[in-house]
N, CA, C and O atoms as a GROMACS GRO file, in nm:
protein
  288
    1UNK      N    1   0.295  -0.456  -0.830
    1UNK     CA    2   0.278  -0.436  -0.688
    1UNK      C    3   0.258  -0.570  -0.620
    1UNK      O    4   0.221  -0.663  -0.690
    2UNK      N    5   0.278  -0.590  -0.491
    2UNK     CA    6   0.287  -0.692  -0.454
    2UNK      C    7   0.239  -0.688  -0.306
    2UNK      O    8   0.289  -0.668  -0.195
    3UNK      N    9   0.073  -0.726  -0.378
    3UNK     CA   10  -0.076  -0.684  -0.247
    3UNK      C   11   0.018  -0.738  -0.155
    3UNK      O   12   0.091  -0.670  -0.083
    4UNK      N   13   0.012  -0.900  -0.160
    4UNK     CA   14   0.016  -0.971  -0.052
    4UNK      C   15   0.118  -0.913   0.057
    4UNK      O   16   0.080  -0.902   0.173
    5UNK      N   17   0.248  -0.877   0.019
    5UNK     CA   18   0.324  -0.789   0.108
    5UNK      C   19   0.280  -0.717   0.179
    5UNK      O   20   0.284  -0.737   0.301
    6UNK      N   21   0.214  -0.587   0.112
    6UNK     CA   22   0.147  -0.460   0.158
    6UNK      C   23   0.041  -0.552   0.289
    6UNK      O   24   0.034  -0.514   0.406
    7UNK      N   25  -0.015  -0.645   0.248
    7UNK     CA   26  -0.150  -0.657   0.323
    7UNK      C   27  -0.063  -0.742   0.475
    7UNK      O   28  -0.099  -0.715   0.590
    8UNK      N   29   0.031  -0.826   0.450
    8UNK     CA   30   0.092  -0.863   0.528
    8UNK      C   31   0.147  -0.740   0.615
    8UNK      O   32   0.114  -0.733   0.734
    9UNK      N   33   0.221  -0.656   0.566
    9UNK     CA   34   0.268  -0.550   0.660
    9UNK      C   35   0.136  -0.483   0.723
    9UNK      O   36   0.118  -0.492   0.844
   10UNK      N   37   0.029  -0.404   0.628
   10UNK     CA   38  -0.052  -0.381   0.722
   10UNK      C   39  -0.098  -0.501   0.850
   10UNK      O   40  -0.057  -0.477   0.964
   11UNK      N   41  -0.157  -0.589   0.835
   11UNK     CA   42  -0.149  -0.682   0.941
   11UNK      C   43  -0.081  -0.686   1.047
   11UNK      O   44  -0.152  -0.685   1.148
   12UNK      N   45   0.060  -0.691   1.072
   12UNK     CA   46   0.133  -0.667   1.138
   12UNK      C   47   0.134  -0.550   1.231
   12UNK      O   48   0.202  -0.548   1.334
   13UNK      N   49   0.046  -0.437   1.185
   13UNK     CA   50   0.064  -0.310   1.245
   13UNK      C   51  -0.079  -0.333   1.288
   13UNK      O   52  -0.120  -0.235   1.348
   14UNK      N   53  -0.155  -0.416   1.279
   14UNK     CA   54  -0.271  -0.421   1.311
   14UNK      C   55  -0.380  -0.306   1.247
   14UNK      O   56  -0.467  -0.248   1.312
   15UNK      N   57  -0.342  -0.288   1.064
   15UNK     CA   58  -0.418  -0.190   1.016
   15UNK      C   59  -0.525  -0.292   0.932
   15UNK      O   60  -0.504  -0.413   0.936
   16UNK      N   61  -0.625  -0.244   0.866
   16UNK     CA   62  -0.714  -0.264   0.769
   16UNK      C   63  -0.726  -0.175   0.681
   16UNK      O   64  -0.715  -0.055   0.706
   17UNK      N   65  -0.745  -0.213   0.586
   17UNK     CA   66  -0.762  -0.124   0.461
   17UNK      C   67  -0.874   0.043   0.491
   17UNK      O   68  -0.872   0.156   0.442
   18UNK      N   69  -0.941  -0.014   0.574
   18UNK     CA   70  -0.995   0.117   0.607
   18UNK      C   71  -0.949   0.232   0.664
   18UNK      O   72  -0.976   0.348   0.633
   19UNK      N   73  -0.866   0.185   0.764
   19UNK     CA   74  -0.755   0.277   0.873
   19UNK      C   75  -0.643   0.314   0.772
   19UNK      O   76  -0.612   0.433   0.772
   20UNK      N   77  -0.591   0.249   0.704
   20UNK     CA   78  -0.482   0.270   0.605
   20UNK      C   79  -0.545   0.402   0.527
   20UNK      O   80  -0.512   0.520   0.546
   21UNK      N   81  -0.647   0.352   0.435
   21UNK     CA   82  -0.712   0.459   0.318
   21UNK      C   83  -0.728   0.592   0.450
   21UNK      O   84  -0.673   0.702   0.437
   22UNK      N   85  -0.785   0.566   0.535
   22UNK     CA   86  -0.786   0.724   0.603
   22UNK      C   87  -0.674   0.801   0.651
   22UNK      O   88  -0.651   0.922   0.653
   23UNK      N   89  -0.612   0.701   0.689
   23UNK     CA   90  -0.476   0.784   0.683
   23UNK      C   91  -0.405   0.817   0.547
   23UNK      O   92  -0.309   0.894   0.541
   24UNK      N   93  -0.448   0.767   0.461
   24UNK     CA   94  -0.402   0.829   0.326
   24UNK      C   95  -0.481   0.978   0.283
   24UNK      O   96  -0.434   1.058   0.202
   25UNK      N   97  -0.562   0.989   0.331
   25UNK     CA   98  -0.699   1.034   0.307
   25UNK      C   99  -0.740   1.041   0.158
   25UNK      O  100  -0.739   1.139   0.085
   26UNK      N  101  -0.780   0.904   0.130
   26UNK     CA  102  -0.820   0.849   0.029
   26UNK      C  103  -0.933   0.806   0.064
   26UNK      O  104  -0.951   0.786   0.184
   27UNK      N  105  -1.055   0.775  -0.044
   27UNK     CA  106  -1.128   0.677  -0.022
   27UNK      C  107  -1.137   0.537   0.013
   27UNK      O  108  -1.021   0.500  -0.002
   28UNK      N  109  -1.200   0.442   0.049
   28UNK     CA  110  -1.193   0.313   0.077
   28UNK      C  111  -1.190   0.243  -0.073
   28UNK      O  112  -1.097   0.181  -0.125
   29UNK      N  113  -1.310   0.270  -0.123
   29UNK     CA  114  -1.276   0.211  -0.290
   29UNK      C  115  -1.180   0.274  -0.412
   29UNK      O  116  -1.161   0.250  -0.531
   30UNK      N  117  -1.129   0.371  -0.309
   30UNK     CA  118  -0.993   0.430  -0.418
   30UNK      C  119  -0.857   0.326  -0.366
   30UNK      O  120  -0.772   0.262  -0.427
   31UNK      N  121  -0.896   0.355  -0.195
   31UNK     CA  122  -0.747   0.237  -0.208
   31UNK      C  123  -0.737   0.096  -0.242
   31UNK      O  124  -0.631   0.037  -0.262
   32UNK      N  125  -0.890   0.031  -0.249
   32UNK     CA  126  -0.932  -0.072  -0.270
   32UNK      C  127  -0.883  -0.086  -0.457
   32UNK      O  128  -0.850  -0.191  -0.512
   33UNK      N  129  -0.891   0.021  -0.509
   33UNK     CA  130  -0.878   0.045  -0.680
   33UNK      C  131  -0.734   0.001  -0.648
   33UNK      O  132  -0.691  -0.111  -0.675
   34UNK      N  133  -0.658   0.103  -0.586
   34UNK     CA  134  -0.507   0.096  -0.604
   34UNK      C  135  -0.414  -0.044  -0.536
   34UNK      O  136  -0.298  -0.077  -0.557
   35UNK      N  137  -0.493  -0.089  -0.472
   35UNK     CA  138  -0.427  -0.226  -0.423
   35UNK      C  139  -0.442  -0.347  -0.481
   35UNK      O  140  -0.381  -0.450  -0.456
   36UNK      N  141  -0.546  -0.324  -0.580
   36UNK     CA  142  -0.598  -0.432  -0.615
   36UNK      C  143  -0.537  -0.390  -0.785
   36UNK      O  144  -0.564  -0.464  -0.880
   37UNK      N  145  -0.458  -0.271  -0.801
   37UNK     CA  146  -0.447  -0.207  -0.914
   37UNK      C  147  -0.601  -0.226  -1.029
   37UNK      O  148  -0.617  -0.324  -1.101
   38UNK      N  149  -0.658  -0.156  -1.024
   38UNK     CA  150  -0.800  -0.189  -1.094
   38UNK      C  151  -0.796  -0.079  -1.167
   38UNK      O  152  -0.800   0.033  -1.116
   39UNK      N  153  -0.787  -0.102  -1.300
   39UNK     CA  154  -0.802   0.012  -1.407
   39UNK      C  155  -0.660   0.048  -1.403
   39UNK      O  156  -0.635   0.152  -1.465
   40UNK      N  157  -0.602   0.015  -1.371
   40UNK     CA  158  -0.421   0.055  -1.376
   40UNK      C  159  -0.417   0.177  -1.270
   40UNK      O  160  -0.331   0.265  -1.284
   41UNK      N  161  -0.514   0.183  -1.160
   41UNK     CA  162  -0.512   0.282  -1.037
   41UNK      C  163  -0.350   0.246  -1.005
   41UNK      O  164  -0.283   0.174  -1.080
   42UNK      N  165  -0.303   0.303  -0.889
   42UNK     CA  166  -0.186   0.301  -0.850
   42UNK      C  167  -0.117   0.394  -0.751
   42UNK      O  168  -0.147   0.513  -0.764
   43UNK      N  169  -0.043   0.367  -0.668
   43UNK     CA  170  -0.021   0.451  -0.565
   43UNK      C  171   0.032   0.561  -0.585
   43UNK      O  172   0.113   0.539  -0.675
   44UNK      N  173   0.038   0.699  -0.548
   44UNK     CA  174   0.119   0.763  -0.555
   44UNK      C  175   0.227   0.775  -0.490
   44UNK      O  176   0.241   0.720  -0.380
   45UNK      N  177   0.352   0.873  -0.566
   45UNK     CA  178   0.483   0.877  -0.450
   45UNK      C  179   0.425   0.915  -0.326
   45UNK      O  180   0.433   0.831  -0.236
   46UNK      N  181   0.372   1.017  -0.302
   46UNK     CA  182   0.324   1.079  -0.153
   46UNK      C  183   0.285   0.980  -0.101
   46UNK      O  184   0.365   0.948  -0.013
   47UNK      N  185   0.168   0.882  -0.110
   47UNK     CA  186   0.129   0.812  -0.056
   47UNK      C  187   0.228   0.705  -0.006
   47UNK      O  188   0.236   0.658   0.108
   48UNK      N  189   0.298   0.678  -0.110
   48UNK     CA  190   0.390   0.560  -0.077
   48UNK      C  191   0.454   0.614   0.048
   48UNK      O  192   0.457   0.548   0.152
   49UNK      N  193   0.512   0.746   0.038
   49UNK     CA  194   0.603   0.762   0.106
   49UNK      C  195   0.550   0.808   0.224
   49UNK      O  196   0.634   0.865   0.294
   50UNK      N  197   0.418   0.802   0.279
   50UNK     CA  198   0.352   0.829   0.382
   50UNK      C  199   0.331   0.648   0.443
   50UNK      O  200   0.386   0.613   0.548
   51UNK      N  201   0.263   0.568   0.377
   51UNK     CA  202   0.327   0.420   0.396
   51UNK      C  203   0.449   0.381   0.451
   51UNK      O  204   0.448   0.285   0.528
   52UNK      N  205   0.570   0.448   0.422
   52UNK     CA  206   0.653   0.398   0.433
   52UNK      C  207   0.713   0.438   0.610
   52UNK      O  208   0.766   0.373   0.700
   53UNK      N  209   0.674   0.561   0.593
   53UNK     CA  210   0.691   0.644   0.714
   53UNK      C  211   0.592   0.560   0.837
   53UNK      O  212   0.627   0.530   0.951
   54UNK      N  213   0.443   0.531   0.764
   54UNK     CA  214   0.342   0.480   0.925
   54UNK      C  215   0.434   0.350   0.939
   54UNK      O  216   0.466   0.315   1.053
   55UNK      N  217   0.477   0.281   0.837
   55UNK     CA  218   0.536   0.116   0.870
   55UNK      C  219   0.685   0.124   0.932
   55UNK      O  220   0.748   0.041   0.997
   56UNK      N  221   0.716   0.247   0.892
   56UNK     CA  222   0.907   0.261   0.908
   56UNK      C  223   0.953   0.130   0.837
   56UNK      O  224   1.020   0.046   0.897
   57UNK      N  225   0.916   0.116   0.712
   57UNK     CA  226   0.981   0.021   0.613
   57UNK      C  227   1.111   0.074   0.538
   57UNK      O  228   1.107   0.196   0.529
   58UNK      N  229   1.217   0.022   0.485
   58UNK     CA  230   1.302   0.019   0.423
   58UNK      C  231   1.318   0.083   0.284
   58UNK      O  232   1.212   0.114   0.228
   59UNK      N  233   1.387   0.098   0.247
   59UNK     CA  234   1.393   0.188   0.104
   59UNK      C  235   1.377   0.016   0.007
   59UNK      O  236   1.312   0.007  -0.098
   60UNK      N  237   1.446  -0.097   0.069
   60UNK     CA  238   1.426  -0.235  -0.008
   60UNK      C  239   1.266  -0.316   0.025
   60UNK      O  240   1.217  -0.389  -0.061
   61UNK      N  241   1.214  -0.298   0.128
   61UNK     CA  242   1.077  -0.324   0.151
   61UNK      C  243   0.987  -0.210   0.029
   61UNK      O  244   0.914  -0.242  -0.065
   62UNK      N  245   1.011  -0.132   0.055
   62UNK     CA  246   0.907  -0.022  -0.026
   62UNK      C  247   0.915  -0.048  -0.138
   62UNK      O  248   0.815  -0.040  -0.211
   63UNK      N  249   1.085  -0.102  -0.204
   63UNK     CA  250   1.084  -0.169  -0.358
   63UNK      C  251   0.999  -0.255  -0.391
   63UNK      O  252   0.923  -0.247  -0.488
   64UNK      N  253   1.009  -0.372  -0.286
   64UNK     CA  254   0.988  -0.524  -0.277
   64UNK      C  255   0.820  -0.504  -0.290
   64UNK      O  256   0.769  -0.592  -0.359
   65UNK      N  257   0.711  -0.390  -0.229
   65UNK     CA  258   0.596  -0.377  -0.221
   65UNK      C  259   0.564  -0.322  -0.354
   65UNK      O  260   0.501  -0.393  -0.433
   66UNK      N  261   0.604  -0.194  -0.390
   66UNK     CA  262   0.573  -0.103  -0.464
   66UNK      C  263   0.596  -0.177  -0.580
   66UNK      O  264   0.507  -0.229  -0.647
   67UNK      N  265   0.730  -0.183  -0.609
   67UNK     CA  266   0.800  -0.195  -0.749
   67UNK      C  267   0.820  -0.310  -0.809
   67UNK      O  268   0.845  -0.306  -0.930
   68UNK      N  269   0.814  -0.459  -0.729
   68UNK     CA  270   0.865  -0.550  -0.743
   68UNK      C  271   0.773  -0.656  -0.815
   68UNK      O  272   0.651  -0.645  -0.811
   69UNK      N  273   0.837  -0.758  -0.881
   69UNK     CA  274   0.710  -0.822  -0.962
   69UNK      C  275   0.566  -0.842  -0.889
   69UNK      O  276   0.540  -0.844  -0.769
   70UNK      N  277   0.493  -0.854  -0.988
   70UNK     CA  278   0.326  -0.819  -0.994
   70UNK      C  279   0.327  -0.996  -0.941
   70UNK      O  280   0.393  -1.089  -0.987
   71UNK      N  281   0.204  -0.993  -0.802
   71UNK     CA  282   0.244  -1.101  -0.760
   71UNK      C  283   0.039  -1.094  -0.680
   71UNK      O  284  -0.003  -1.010  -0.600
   72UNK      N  285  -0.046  -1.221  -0.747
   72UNK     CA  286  -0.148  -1.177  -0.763
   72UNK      C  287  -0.182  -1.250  -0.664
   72UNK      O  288  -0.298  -1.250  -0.624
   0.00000   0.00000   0.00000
């Protein structure tokens, strides 16, 4: 996964990890687990694809975040 992306796009939308996790309706230290991948946490499809929808990102952005080398 590749935080720095994710955290950059949130930025851009003017989110924080807090506003993000609630709109996931996740916890703060669950999305904090999954962004930070901690314990091999990790996003789910739903989630992703609820991400993808608040950012209106790309099917190649969502790669580039989700899938793309591990970039610490």
């Amino acid at each position: 996964m590749n935080k720095r992306l994710l955290e950059a796009v949130m930025r851009e939308h003017g989110d924080t990890g807090t506003v993000l996790s609630e709109y996931l309706g996740i916890a703060r230290s669950t999305f904090s687990a999954k962004i930070n991948e901690t314990n091999g946490a990790e996003f789910t499809q739903s989630e992703i694809a609820k991400i993808k929808e608040r950012y209106t990102l790309t099917a190649e952005k969502v790669d580039n975040i989700f899938f793309g080398k591990k970039v610490s």
